[in-house]
C-alpha positions, 0 to 999 in steps of 0.5 A: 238326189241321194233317194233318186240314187238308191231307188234307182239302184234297188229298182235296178237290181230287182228288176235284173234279179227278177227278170234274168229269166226273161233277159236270158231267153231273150238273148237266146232267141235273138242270137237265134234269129239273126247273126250278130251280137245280142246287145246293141251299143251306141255312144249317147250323151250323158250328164254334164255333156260326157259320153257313154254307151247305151245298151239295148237288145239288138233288133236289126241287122248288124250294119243297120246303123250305116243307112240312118240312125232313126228306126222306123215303124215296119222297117225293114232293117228289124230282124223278126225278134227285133220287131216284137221286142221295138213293139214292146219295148222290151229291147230297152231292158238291158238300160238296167245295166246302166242305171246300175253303173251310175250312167243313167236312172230310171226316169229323165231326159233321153239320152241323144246321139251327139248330132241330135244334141247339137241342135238344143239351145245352148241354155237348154242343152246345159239345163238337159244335160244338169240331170243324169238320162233316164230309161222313161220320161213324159217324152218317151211315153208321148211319142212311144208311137214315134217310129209310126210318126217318122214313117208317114213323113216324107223325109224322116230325118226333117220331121225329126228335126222339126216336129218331134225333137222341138217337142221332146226338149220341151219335155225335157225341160219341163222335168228338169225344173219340176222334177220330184221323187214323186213324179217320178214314181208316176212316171214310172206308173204310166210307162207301165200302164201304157207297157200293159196296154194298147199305145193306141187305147191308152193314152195319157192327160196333160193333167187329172181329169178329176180336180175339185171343180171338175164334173165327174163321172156320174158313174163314179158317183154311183160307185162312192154310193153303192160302197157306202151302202155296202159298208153301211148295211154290213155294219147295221147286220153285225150289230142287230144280228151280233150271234148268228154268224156263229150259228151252225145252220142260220136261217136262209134269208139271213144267208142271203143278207149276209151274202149280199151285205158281205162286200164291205171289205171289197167296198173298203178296196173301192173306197181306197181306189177312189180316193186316190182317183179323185183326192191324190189325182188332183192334189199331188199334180203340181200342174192342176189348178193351184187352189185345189188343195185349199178348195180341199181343205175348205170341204174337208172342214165344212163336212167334217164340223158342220155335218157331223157335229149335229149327228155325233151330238145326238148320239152324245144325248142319247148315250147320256140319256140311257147312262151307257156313254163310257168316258174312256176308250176302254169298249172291252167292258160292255161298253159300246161306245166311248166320248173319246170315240166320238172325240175322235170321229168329230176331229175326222182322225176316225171319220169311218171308224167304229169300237169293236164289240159283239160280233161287229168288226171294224172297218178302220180303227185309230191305229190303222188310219194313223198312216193315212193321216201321217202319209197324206202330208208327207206325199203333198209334200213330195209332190208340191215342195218348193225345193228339189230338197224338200220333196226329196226328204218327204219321199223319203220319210213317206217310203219309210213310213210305208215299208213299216205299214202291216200287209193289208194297210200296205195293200190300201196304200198301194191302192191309193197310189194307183189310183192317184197314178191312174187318174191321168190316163184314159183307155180308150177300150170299145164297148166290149172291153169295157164289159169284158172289164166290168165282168172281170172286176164283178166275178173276182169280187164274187170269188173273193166272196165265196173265199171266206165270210164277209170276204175279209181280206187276209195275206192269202187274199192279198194279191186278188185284192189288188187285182181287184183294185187294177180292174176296178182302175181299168174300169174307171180309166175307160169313163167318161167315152161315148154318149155321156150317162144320164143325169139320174146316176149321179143323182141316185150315188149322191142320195145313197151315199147321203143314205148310208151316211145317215144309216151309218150314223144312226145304226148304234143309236139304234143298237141301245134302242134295241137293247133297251126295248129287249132289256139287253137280249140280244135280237132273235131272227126267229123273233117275228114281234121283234123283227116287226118293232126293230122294223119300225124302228129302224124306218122312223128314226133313219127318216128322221134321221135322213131328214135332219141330214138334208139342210145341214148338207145344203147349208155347208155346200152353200157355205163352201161356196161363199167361202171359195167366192171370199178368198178369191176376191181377197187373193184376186182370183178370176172368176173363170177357171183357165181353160184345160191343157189339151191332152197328150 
């Protein structure tokens, strides 16, 4: 695969350019430590069966090799340097060296000693051997505790022989015949998520643990609802209160609903985060159940032309009713809102997207959700192709796309990425790691607040908005641990986000409404009549707003169901899911 080929290569040289730093006082301290060479070799198998030497930071004692060839938990052959790097794995790093020479690549089978290799299968040693060995697999991240595994045993060279090695080459081969670029930049994700954290904390699923039909956490529930009231108030401000946050000195209480309404760039970063968590997590994992992306699509449709059709319809009334519908997309004029806006929105190419004027800004527009739209397919593609070419070519055009993506939308899809990566593993923090994660993610979130207004994001803020998203990562990898939490979270994140869907809705109706009872003046804080008729405005029609929301929402959850129930007695379905793979 020449994208497999040149991402290796570019991986290779960035991360010897990077971290020749490091490799040197590596090298240092170990010919320091102990006397002997920095760099241990040892003839590997390659591809196709030929040897080649494997390079690695020496940990042990130079004739270490002649007592056995399995390192051990706490062995005593490690000099003191060689145990932190074996715990680390920061012995493997000089491998870069051979992913540059063409020996091996980042991801693939582990390459074995001769001895280890005559005991495959014939059929599966010439499967193993097809593909170049690589630095990292699903083996290497499942048995990173091996040396620990082989200690406990009686006989280390039999318990190799007989329990890990038998598991490794079934690894071996289940990547060998599912192998993509994709994969394998999850791969490489997880490798340095468990690098990063605990190996007996983190540990990795044998699939999502958030398909379609799964049950979530309530917490994560809670979370998609609090984004959205978020994004939703902080659009419903900008558009009652355009003019104040040119003011000098405005009034206090409206510094304290700024303060609080003004996480929705951060609720943007969230919404991202999640998405890739509960969308790309379940649909671009070849091995969760196959109807996922079907079961996608049918909700996506459902939502999108059921639910939304009687809300854009009603804005369409009322903008024909007062004369301020503009046909064209041209909101520069005076005109809030266009059809082709509303076009846009129905077809769900803008599903959150609003026209800028006044002092709103927004959120998404045309232009930046085109990569989302162009760059899912592609990413299905690369994950679930039915040819080793197919996923190939979709990786690359999907890296292409994304090295032209401008810096925040390149953040957005780093983040999504992350998340899709993230929703395999679990880290089994205890109850004060969990709150030393919440606290962290809370007070970056603040400090992104105090930076600037509203907390926009910005090139300076790049690298906080991304810290921001790992936390938040962190945070949800560490769910779903413990007693479960109530009910009433999930229930509560469904009606605030079902709220500020409606709120969301409804906030530019309510503008012209406003407008036209002002006669176009714009809303004064200092105003207490105005304030008290907005007021009422604002609770009836997001009552009845919220009210006419609710039937069309159970209609199309019970629409959905009839048609999941369809296609499955067409397609001869089971009824019962196939029971969960166990974890790894």
């Amino acid at each position: 695969m020449l994208a497999k080929r040149l991402f290796d290569v570019a991986a290779a040289l960035a991360g010897l350019v990077l971290l020749a730093p490091l490799l040197l006082l590596l090298a240092v301290w170990i010919k320091c430590d102990s006397p002997g060479p920095v760099l241990f070799r040892q003839r590997r198998v390659g591809r196709h069966g030929r040897p080649f030497d494997i390079r690695k930071f020496r940990t042990m004692a130079p004739s270490a090799e002649e007592t056995g060839q399995l390192s051990l938990a706490d062995d005593a052959r490690a000099t003191r340097a060689g145990r932190l790097l074996r715990r680390h794995k920061l012995d493997e790093l000089p491998q870069l060296l051979n992913v540059l020479l063409g020996q091996m690549s980042l991801v693939g089978p582990r390459p074995e000693v001769s001895r280890y290799v005559a005991h495959y299968p014939p059929a599966a040693r010439a499967l193993v051997l097809s593909v170049p060995p690589g630095i990292t697999d699903w083996a290497a991240i499942r048995f990173r505790d091996e040396g620990e595994i082989l200690r406990r045993a009686a006989d280390p060279e039999q318990a190799y022989l007989q329990q890990v090695l038998p598991i490794k080459l079934e690894y071996y081969l289940r990547y060998v015949r599912e192998r993509s670029f994709g994969g394998d930049l999850r791969i490489v994700f997880c490798t340095l998520a468990v690098l990063l954290a605990p190996a007996a904390r983190l540990r990795l699923l044998a699939r999502s643990r958030l398909t379609p039909r799964d049950q979530p956490s309530p917490w994560i529930a809670l979370l998609r609802g609090l984004a959205a009231l978020q994004v939703a108030a902080a659009h419903l401000r900008a558009q009652v209160f355009p003019g104040l946050r040119t003011l000098e000195h405005p009034p206090l209480w409206y510094q304290a609903l700024a303060f609080a309404t003004g996480f929705a760039q951060l609720a943007v970063v969230l919404f991202f985060v999640l998405s890739g968590w509960l969308v790309g997590g379940s649909l671009l994992d070849r091995h969760g159940r196959p109807h996922a992306l079907r079961d996608y699509g049918i909700d996506r449709l459902t939502r999108l032309w059921i639910v939304l059709l009687p809300a854009f319809a009603l804005m369409l009334l009322l903008g024909l009713a007062d004369g301020t519908l503009a046909a064209s997309a041209d909101v520069g004029g005076g005109q809030p809102w266009s059809l082709l806006t509303l076009l846009g929105n129905l077809a769900g190419v803008q599903t959150l997207a609003v026209p800028a004027f006044g002092g709103n800004f927004p959120l998404w527009s045309l232009a930046n959700e085109t990569w989302y739209y162009a760059l899912f397919p592609l990413l299905l593609l690369a994950a679930r192709g039915a040819t080793v070419r197919v996923r190939a070519g979709a990786a690359v055009a999907a890296l292409a796309i994304a090295s032209r993506l401008p810096p925040v939308m390149l953040l957005y899809f780093t983040l999504w990425l992350l998340g899709a990566g993230a929703s395999r593993l679990r880290w089994d923090a205890g109850p004060w790691g969990r709150r030393a994660c919440v606290a962290g993610t809370i007070g970056v979130a603040v400090w992104l607040r105090l930076r600037g207004p509203d907390g926009d994001l910005s090139t300076a803020t790049w690298l906080p908005h991304l810290l921001f998203g790992a936390l938040a990562l962190l945070c949800l990898c560490s769910l779903e641990r413990g007693a479960p939490p109530r009910r009433w979270l999930a229930a509560a994140g469904a009606f605030l986000a079902s709220f500020s869907f409606t709120l969301y809705v409804v906030h530019i109706p309510l503008q012209q409404m406003l407008w036209t009872y002002r006669g176009g003046a714009p809303l004064s804080p200092r105003q207490p009549a105005s304030l008290a008729v907005y007021a009422a405005m604002l609770a009836v029609v997001v009552a009845l707003a919220y009210l006419f929301h609710l039937p069309f929402e159970a209609q199309t959850a019970r629409l959905r169901r009839r048609i999941r129930r369809w296609l499955a007695e067409r397609g001869g379905e089971p009824a019962t899911p196939p029971a969960p793979q166990p974890d790894v």
